[in-house]
C-alpha positions, 0 to 999 in steps of 0.5 A, spaced: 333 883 195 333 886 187 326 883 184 326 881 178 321 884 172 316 880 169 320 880 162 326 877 166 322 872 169 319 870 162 326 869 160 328 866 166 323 861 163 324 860 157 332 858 158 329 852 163 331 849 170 338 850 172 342 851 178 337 858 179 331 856 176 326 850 179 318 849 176 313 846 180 307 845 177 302 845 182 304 844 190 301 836 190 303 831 193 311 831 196 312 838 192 312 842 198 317 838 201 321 838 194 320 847 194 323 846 201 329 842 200 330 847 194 329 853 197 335 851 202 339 849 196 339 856 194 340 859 200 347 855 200 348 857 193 354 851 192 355 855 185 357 862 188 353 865 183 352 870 188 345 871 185 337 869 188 334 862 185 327 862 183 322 857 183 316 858 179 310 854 182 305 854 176 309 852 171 311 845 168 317 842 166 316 843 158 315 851 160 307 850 159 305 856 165 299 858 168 297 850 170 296 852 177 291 858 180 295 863 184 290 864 190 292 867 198 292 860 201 298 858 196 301 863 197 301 864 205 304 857 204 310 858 199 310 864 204 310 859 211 317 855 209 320 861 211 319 861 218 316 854 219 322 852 223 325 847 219 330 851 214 336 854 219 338 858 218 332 862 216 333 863 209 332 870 206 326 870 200 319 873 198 313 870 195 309 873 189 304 872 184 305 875 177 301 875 171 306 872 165 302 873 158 296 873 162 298 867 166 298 866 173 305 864 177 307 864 184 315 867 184 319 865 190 326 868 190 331 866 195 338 869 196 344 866 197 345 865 205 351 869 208 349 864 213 351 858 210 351 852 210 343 852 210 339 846 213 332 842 211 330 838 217 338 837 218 340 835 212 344 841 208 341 840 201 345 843 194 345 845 187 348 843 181 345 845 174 337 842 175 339 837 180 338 837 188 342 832 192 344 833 199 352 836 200 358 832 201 364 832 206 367 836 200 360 841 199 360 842 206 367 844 206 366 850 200 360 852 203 365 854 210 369 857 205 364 861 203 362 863 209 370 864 212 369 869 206 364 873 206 359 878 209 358 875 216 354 877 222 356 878 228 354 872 231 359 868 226 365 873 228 370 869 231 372 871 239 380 872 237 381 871 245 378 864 245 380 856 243 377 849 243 379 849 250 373 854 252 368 850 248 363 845 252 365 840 246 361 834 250 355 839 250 356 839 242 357 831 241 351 829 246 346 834 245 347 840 240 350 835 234 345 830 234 339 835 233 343 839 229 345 834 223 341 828 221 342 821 223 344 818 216 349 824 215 353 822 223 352 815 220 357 817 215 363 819 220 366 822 214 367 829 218 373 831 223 371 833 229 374 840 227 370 840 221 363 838 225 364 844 228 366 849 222 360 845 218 355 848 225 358 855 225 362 854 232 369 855 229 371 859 224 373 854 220 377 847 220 384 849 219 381 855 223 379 852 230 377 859 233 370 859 237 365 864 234 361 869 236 356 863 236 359 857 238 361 860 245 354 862 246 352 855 245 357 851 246 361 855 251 363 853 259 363 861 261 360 866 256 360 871 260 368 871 260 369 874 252 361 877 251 360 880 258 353 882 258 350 876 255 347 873 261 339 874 263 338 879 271 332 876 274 329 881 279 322 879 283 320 885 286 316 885 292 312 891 290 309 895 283 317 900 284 324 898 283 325 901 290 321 896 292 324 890 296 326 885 293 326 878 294 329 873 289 335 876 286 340 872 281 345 872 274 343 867 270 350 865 266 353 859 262 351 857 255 344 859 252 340 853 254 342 854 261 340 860 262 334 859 258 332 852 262 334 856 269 329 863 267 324 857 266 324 854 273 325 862 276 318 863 272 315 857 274 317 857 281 314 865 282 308 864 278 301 864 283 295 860 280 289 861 283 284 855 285 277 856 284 272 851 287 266 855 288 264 856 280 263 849 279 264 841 281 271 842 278 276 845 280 278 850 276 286 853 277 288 859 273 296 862 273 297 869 274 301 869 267 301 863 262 308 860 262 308 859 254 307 867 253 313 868 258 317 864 255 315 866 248 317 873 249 323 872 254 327 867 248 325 872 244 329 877 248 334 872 248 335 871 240 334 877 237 338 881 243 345 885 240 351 881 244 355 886 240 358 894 243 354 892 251 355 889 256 348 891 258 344 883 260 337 882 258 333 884 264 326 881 267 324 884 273 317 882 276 314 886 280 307 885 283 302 887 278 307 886 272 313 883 269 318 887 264 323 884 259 328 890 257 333 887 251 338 890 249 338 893 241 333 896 238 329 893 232 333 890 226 333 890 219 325 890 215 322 890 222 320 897 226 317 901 231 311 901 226 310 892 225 313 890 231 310 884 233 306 883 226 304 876 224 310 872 222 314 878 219 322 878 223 327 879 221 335 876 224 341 881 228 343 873 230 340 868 224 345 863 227 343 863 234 337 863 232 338 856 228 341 854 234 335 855 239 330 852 233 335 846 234 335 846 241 327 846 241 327 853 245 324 855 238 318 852 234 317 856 228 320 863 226 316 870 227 310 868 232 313 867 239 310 875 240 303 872 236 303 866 239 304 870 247 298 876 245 293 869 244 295 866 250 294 872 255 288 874 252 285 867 253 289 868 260 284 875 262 290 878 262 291 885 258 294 885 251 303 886 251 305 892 251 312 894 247 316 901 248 322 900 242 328 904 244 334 906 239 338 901 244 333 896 247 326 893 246 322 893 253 316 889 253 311 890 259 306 883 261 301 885 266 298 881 271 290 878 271 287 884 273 283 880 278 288 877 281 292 884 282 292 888 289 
């Protein structure tokens, strides 16, 4: 992501509101909602300028700047559309203050999605000019187009050996579509069936009816037919040693919201809760690990796992004083080694997966599922998460409440 001097952004100024350009005096009101629905209409970049959009806050219509103070507060906001959850796929941008002649202004830049179409609250939102609308029937087609073309990650890839038939079209129709799309748009019944599943990225394309990478991890009836390691191996292990016996042993297979839905109930069924009825008139239960911070750093094992080049399966193997998850894949992109698991910074190897669990309810906001584990543990007495970062995994170690392990 190029970033722009502040002689260019002054220029950008100057020449006024367009299909890259949008002023936001203040950020009252439903002007948040407003920035939302253009940083997604950048995203989509309908125009194919095929360059970032920009929206300035502290600077009215006229072009007057300065008429807002750029504080921490407005900028960790600007900066939480990004991974709030309601923008998928999550968009790539930056938030910054500037100093333009002596006048504070807050500068988000939005690149274009190699990703598109790109949601707001399920509503696909476009730019022509300085106007905002939402995307027609036509619109969505192009911005197929666009992603048919372009540079694509692998969750978009199309699996050349799959047809519609391998695709679990009543798990689309009656559960991923309607979270997916708004009501009004679905109301509208203007799209093919082959068009509603090249809009949500589960084809190539409409005239091109070949399941994605994507679309057979979500919607597909046996995954593990063309993307062999994508299952999750669940081990309870009797013991602190993989030598140990093991006493519950299973594959967990079939789309993603199976296997995530099915480790849930491995996780919940072996999880001991403690009863305390001595410290007080109530009793008090406490669970060796809190399911939440399970379920946090398991789906992002899922999410952000490489399906490409292994037929190694996410592992989670839970001995008695700890549970380890190995994920296969190392870091990805502007996350390392160094800032893994820092507050609200991510980035995406599977984008589109991860809208489709965000869409699913699996996810609630991007880049605090390890934050929001690290809280839960500790408010659990369980010691912090630890993380080993390998070239060809991610293992994260969980351990058990120190009291309550042998």
């Amino acid at each position: 992501m190029s970033r722009f001097t502040d002689e260019e952004l002054l220029e950008m100024i100057e020449i006024g509101e367009s299909d890259r350009v949008e002023f936001k005096e203040s950020l009252s009101g439903n002007v948040p909602e407003r920035i939302r629905e253009a940083i997604c209409a950048f995203a989509n970049d309908l125009p194919a300028n095929s360059e970032p959009g920009i929206i300035f806050v502290g600077v009215k219509d006229n072009k007057t700047v300065g008429t807002v103070q750029i504080t921490e507060e407005l900028l960790r906001q600007l900066a939480d559309m990004k991974t709030d959850g309601n923008i998928v796929p999550p968009p790539s941008m930056t938030v910054e203050k500037h100093v333009l002649n002596e006048k504070e202004v807050a500068v988000v830049q939005v690149d274009p999605s190699n990703s598109p179409p790109v949601r707001y609250k399920r509503v696909i939102h476009v730019r022509t000019g300085p106007r905002r609308g939402i995307a027609t029937a036509q619109d969505e087609r192009n911005l197929n187009e666009k992603r048919r073309y372009g540079d694509r990650p692998f969750d978009l890839f199309p699996v050349q050996t799959a047809s519609l038939s391998d695709l679990n079209l009543a798990l689309f129709n009656y559960e991923y579509l309607p979270q997916a799309v708004s009501e009004e748009i679905l109301a509208l019944n203007e799209r093919t069936l082959n068009e509603q599943l090249a809009a949500t990225k589960m084809i190539v394309a409409s005239d091109q009816p070949i399941p994605t990478v994507l679309g057979i991890l979500a919607i597909g009836k046996n995954p593990q037919d063309f993307l062999y390691g994508a299952y999750i191996q669940f081990l309870r292990i009797d013991g602190n040693e993989l030598s140990d016996p093991i006493i519950d042993s299973q594959e967990i297979r079939g789309a993603v919201s199976d296997q995530i839905r099915r480790l849930d109930d491995k996780l919940i069924a072996h999880n001991r809760v403690a009863v305390d009825i001595t410290s007080g008139p109530i009793e008090k239960r406490t669970a060796l690990y809190p399911i939440e911070a399970l379920q946090q750093i398991t789906r992002n094992g899922i999410m952000h796992r490489t399906y490409e080049g292994t037929n190694a399966p996410v592992r989670v193997n839970w001995f008695n004083n700890r549970i380890v998850i190995s994920s296969p894949g190392g870091t990805f992109g502007g996350v390392t080694a160094d800032n893994f698991g820092d507050l609200g910074l991510t980035d995406y190897r599977n984008p589109n997966l991860a809208e489709a669990m965000r869409i699913l309810g699996f996810v609630q906001r991007f880049g605090m599922g390890i934050p929001i584990a690290r809280r839960l543990l500790a408010e659990n007495g369980n010691p912090a998460p630890e993380f080993k970062i390998y070239d060809t995994a991610v293992v994260a170690t969980i351990h058990g409440r120190d009291s309550d392990n042998p």
